[in-house]
C-alpha positions in Angstrom: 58.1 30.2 -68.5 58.2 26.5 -68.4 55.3 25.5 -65.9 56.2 21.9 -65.3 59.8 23.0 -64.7 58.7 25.6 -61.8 55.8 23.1 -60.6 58.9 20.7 -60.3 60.5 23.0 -57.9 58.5 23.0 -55.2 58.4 19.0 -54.9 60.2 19.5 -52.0 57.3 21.8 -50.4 54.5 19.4 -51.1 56.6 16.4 -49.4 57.2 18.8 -46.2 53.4 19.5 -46.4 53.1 15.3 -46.6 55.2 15.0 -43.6 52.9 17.9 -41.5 49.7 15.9 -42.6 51.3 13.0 -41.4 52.0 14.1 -37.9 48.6 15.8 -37.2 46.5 12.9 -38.6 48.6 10.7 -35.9 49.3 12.8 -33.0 46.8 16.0 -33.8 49.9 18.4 -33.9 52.6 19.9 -36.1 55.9 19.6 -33.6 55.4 15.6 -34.3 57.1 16.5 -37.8 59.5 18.5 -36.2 60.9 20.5 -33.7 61.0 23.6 -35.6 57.2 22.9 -36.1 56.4 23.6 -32.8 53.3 26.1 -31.7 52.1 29.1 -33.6 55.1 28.8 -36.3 54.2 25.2 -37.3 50.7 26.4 -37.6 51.7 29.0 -40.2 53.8 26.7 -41.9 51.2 24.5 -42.7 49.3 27.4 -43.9 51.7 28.8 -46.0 52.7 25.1 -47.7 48.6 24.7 -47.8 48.2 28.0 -49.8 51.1 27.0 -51.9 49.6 23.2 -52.6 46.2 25.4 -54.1 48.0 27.4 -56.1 50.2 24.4 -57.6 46.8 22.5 -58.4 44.9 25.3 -60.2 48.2 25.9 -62.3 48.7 22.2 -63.2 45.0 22.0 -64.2 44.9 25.2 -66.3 47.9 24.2 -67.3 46.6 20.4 -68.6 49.9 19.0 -67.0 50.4 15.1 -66.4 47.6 13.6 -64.8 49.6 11.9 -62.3 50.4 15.4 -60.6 46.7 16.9 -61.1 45.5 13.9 -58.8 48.0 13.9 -56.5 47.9 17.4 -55.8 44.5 16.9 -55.6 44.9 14.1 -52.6 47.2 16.4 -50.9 45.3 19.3 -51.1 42.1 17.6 -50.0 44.1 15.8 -47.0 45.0 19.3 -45.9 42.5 20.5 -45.9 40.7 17.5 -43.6 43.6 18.5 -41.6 42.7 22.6 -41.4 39.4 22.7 -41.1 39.0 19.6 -39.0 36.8 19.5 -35.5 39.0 19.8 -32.9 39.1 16.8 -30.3 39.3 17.3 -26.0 42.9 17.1 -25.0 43.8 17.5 -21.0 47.4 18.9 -22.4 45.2 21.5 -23.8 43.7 22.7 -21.0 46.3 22.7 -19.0 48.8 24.5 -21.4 45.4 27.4 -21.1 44.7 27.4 -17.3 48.5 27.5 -16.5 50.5 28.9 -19.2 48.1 31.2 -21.3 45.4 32.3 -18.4 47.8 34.0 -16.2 49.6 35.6 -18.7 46.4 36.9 -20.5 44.9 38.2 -17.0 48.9 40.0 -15.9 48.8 41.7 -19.4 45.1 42.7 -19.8 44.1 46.2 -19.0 40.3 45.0 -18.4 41.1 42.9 -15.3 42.9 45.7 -13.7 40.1 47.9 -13.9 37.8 45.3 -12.5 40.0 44.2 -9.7 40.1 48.1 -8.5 36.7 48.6 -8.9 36.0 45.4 -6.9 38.4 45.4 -4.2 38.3 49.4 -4.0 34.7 49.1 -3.4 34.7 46.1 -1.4 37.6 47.9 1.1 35.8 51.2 1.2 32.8 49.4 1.8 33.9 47.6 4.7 35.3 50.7 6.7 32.3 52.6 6.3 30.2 49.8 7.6 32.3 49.3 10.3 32.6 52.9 11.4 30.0 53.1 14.1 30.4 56.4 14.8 31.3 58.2 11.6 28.8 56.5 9.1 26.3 54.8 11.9 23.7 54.1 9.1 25.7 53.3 6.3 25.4 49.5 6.5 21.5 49.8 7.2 20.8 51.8 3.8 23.1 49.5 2.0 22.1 46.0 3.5 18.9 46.6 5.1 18.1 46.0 9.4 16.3 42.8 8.3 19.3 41.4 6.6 21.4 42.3 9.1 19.4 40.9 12.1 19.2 37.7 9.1 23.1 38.0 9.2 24.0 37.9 12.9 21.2 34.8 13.0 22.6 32.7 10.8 25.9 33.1 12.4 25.1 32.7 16.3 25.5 29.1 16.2 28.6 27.4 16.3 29.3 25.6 13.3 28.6 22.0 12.6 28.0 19.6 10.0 28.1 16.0 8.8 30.2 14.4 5.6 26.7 14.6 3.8 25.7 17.8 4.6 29.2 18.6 3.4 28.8 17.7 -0.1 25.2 18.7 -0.4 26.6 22.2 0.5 29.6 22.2 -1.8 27.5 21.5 -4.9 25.3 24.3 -3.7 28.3 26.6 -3.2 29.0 25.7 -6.9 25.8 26.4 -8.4 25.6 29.5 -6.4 29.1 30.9 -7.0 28.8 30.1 -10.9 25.8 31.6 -11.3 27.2 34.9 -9.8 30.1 34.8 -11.9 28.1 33.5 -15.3 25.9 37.1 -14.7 29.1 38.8 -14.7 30.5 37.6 -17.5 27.2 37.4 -19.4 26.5 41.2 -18.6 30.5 42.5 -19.7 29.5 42.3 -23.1 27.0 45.7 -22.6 29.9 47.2 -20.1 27.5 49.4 -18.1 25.8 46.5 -16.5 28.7 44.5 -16.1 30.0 47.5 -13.8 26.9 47.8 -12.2 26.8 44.3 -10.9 30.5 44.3 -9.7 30.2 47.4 -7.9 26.8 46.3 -6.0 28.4 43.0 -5.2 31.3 44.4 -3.5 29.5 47.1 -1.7 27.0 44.5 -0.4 29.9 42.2 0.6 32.2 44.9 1.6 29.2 46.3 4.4 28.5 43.3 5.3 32.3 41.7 6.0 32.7 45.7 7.9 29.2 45.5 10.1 30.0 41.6 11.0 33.6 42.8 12.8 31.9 45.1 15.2 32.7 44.9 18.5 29.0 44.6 19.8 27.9 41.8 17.2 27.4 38.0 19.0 28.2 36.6 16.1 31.1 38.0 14.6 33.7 35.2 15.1 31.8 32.5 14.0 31.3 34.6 11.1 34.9 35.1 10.1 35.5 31.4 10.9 33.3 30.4 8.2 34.4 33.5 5.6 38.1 33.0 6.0 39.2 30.2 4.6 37.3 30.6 1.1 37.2 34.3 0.9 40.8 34.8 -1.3 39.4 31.8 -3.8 35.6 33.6 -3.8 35.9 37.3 -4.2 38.9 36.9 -6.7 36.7 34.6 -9.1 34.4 37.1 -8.9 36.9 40.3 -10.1 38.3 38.0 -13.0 34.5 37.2 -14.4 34.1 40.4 -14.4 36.9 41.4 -16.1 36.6 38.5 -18.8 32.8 40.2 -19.7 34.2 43.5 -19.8 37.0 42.4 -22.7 34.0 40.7 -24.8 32.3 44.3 -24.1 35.5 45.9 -25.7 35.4 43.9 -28.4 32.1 45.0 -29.4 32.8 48.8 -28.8 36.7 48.9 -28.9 36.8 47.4 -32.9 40.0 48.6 -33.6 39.0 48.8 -37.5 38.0 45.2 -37.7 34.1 44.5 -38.1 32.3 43.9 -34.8 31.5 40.5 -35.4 35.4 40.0 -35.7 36.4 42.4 -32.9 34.0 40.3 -30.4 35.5 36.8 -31.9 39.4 38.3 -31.5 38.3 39.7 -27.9 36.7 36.0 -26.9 40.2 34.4 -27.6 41.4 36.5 -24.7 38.3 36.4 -22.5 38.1 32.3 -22.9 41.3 31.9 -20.6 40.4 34.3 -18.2 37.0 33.0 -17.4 38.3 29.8 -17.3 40.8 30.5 -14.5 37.9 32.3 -12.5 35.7 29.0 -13.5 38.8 27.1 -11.3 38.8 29.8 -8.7 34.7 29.2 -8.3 35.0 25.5 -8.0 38.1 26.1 -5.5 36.1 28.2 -3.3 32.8 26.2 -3.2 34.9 22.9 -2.2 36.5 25.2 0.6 33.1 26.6 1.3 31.1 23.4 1.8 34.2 21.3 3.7 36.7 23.6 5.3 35.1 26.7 6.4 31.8 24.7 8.2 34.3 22.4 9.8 35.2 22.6 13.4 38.6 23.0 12.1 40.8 25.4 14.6 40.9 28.8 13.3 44.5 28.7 12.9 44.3 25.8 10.2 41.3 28.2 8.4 43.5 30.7 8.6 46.4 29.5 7.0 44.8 28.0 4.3 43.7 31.4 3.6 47.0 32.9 3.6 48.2 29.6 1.7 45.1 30.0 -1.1 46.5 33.7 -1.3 49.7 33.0 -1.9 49.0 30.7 -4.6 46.6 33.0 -6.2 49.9 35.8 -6.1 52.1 33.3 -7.4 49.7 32.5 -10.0 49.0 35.9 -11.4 52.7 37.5 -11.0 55.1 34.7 -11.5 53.4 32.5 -14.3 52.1 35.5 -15.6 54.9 38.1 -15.4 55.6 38.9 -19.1 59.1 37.6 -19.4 58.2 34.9 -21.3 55.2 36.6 -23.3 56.4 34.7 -26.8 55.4 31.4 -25.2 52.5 30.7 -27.5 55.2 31.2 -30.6 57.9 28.8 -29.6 59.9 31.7 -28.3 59.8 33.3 -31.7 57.7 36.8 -32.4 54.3 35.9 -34.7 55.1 38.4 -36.8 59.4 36.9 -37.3 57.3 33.9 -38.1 54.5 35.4 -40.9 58.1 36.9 -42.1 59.8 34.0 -42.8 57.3 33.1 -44.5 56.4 35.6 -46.9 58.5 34.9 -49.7 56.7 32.0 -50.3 53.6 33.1 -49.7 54.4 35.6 -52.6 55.4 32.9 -54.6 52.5 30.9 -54.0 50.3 34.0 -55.0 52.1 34.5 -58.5 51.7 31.0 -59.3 48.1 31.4 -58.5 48.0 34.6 -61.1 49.6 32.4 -63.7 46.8 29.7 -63.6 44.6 33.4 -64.9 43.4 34.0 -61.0 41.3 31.0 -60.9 40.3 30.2 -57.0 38.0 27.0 -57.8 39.8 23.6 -56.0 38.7 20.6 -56.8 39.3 18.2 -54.2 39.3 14.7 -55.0 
């Protein structure tokens, strides 16, 4: 077989590979090159023509060809790699392809938030009748809450609600620390499962007594209470489910390994978790800004109530419409990862016997 011959046949891959370097030392991305680069498949082009450049070096230096091609494919090779294994930067397209694009459809598809968003709204729902129920369950929300924090509720509640612009922010922020750190014990705890459960069920019983004891008839307090829940409630409780449910698919990973090593497992299960606690992370900071300007406002209770209804119906839209699983092949271009890996594999196999004919040698030397 006549090595400089085959090596001169795949002149044409290294100056594609050129062209991909070129684009993603400019722009960061593969679709500069190309349309047909676009997402996951100009990700495993690059891959495959980067595999291919290795094997082309190690065959022209066992083979002792021209120096001109050992050092250039030595350049490339080394640019490439630069280009693979680089740091990635902060890009706001990024994060907003993640939050609106990938988040919803990773929390529509994802069995974990479903059984979070039961267990939390089930609970929160039974919860609430029972506390209400004065006559069939008349001490329900005293074992769960306690008579101190009720009397504690129906105090902080008998006064109308007022503020200043300052008093305002000072709340927001405090809304934020407290809502995240709820959310961040969560997530933190889905890992172990059990825990993770634990927390979200005592959360919504707690809130779902309380929310049920506060709409009795014979409580002072009860409207100024729902004035100030309302309007952050939807943004609040649902933050709440989707931390949840973003622990519990870390915990899956750990336990769930699906014949990959757990260390693996857990890294495959964080790709999915990321987007979903960062939609909840939104859905936090949402609520807190409603928390500490609209709901202590003297706002009519119409308005309050409307931006609940409005805040739910952007959560439903959210979840069903960008996430309903129509367009599922979004990260891809439209095109099926494994079409893609595919297309590719006759030159991945081509790559490998090239590698085989340089006597298996996997050292790279990268100028």
């Amino acid at each position: 077989m006549n090595i400089a011959n085959l090596l001169d046949k795949r002149r044409s891959n290294w100056g594609e590979l050129e062209r991909l370097c070129e684009a993603m030392e400019v722009r960061g991305r593969t679709d500069k090159a190309g349309p047909q680069y676009k997402g996951a498949a100009g990700i495993v082009r690059f891959a495959t023509l980067y595999r291919g450049a290795c094997a082309d070096l190690a065959l022209a230096d066992a083979y002792q060809l021209p120096p001109a091609t050992v050092t250039y494919l030595h350049r490339l090779v080394a640019r490439s790699h630069n280009q693979l294994y680089r740091a990635g930067k902060f890009e706001p397209t990024g994060w907003f392809d993640m939050i609106f694009r990938v988040a919803p459809r990773e929390i529509y598809g994802d069995a974990c938030v479903r059984v979070a968003t039961i267990v939390f709204f089930g609970l929160f729902a039974l919860s609430m009748y029972l506390g209400y129920q004065q006559t069939l369950f008349p001490d329900f929300a005293n074992v769960v809450v306690g008579e101190a924090g009720l009397e504690q509720m129906e105090e902080m509640y008998e006064m109308e609600l007022v503020g200043s612009l300052d008093h305002y922010i000072s709340m927001s922020s405090f809304y934020i620390m407290h809502n995240t750190g709820i959310g961040l014990k969560c997530f933190a705890y889905g890992i172990l499962i059990v825990p993770c459960l634990y927390i979200l069920s005592s959360n919504a019983v707690t809130l779902g007594t309380v929310f049920g004891y506060m709409a009795r008839e014979d409580v002072a307090s009860r409207d100024n209470f729902f004035e100030f829940v309302t309007a952050h409630g939807p943004f609040e409780l649902t933050a709440i489910a989707l931390s949840a449910a973003a622990g519990l698919r870390l915990g899956m990973g750990l336990f769930a390994t699906g014949g990959l090593s757990r260390i693996d497992s857990v890294r495959r299960s964080a790709v999915r978790a990321v987007p979903v606690i960062s939609a909840a992370a939104v859905l936090f900071v949402l609520a807190a800004f409603t928390e500490g300007f609209i709901s202590p406002s003297p706002l009519a209770y119409t308005f309050k109530a409307g931006w609940s209804v409005m805040s739910s119906s952007m959560i439903s839209f959210y979840f069903v419409v960008l996430g309903f699983p129509g367009n599922r092949q979004h990260r891809t271009g439209g095109r099926p990862i494994d079409t893609i890996w595919n297309d590719e594999s006759t030159e991945t196999s081509e790559s490998n016997t090239l590698a085989n004919l340089s006597g298996g040698s996997s050292s790279v030397r990268a100028a």
